[in-house]
C-alpha positions in Angstrom: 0.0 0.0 0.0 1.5 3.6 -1.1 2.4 5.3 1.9 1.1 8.8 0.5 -2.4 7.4 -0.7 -5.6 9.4 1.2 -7.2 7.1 4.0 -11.2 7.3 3.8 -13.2 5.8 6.7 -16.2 4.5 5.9 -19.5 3.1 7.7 -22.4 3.8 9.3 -23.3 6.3 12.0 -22.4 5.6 15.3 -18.8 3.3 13.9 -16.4 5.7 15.2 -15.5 7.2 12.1 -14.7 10.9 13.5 -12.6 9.2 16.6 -10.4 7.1 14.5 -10.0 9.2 11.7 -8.3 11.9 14.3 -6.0 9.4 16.0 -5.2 7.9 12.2 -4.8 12.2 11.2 -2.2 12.6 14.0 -0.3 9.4 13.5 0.2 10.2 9.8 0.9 13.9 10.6 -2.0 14.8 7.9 -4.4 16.9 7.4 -8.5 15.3 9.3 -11.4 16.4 7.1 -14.4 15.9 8.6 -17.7 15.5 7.3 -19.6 17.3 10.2 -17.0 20.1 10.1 -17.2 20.5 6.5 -21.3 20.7 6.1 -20.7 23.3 9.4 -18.2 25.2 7.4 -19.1 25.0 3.7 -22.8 24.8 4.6 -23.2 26.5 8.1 -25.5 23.7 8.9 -25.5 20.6 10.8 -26.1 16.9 8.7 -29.5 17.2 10.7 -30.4 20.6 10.0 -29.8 20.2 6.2 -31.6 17.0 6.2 -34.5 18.6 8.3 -34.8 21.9 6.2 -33.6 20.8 2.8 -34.4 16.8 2.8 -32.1 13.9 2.5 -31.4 13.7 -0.6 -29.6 17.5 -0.6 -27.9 16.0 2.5 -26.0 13.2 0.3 -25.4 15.1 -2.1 -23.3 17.2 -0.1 -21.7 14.8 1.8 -20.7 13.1 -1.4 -19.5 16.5 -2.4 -17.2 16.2 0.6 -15.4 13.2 -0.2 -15.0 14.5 -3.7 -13.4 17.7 -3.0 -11.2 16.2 -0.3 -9.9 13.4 -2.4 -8.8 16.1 -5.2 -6.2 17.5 -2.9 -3.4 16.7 -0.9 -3.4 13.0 0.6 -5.0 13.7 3.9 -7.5 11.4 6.3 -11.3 11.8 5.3 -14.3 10.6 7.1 -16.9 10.4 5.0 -20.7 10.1 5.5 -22.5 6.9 5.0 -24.6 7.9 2.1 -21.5 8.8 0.2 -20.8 5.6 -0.6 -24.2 5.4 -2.7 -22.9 8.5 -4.8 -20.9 5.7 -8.2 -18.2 8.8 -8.7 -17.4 8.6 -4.9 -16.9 5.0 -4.9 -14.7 5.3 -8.0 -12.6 8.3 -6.7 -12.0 5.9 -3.7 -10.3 3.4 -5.8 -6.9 5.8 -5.3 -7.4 5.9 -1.8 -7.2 3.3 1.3 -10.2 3.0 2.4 -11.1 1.7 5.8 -14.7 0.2 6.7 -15.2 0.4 10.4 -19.0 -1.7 11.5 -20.6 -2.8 14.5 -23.6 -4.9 15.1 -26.7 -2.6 14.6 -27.6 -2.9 18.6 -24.3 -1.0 19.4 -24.8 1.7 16.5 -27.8 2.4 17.9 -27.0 3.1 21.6 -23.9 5.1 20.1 -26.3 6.7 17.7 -28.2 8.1 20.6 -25.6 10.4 21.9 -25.5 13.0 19.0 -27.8 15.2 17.9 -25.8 16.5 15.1 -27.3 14.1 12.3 -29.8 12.6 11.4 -31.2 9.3 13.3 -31.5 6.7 10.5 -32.0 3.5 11.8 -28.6 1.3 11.5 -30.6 -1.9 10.0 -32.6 0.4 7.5 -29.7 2.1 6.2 -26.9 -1.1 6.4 -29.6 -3.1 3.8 -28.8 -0.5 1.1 -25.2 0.5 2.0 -23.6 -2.5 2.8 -22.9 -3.7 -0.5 -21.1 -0.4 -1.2 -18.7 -0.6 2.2 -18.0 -4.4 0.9 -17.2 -3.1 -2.8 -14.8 0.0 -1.6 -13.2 -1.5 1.5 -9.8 -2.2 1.9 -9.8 -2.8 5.3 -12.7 -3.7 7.7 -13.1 -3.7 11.6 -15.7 -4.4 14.3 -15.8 -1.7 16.1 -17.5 -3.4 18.9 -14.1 -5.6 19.5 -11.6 -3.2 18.0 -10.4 -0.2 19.6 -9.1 3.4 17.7 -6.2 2.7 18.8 -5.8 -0.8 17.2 -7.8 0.7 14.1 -4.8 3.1 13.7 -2.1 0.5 13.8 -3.3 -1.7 11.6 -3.8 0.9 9.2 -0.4 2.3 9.8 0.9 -1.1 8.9 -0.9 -1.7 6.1 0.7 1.7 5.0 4.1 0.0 5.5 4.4 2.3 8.9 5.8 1.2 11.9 3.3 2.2 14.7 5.9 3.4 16.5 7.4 5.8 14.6 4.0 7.5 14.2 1.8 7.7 17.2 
């Protein structure tokens, strides 16, 4: 694996996406982009309020947006929304990038799920039927998060890299 290719995390709300993806950011000394922080910024919405005021289907298309303007630049760690894996350019601009599928069983995304008010609740088992397929197709890496911590997440990616864990975190 290149050691200067972008790292998307993928997977459904509630995976850890936003807590890896930093510890992954500062192990790798790159740049984190964020989809929450990017809607905020770009948008100056939350996922929810957009979804609320605008409807869903403006919601993925800016979240695809996201991962499509991110992946253009420099290599840097994205975490992207769910529904951008629906989006087929998204998918196929992931093909340069190592892309990281981080799941749980639907019980523990939905107690995670509950903490956060800043997207959308989608229930895990309505949205997993139509998005799994997508996170199987782009993944090169997958994890449980209910058995796997960040921490572990981050080594294994670094190693996949062809990093020493040591050297980087």
């Amino acid at each position: 694996m290149a050691k200067n290719k972008p790292v998307v995390l993928v997977g459904l709300m509630g995976s850890g996406k936003s807590t890896a993806g930093r510890l992954i950011s500062d192990a790798l000394g790159r740049p984190l982009s964020d989809s929450d922080p990017f809607l905020r910024a770009r948008y100056d919405a939350t996922a929810a309020q957009i979804a609320a005021g605008e409807g869903a289907v403006s919601l993925h298309e800016r979240e695809a947006e996201h991962v499509l303007v991110e992946l253009r630049g420099e290599p840097k760690v994205i975490t992207a929304a769910a529904s951008s894996v629906e989006d087929p350019r998204v998918r196929e601009a992931m093909r340069g990038a190592l892309v990281v599928w981080l799941d749980a069983p639907d019980a523990v995304l939905a107690e995670r799920m509950r903490t956060g008010d800043h997207r959308p609740a989608f229930p895990p088992e309505t949205v997993r039927a139509r998005r799994e397929p997508y996170f199987r197709e782009v993944a090169d890496l997958t994890f449980d998060v209910s058995v796997t911590t960040p921490e572990e997440i981050t080594a294994a990616v670094l190693a996949e890299m062809g990093l020493p864990a040591a050297d980087h975190g």
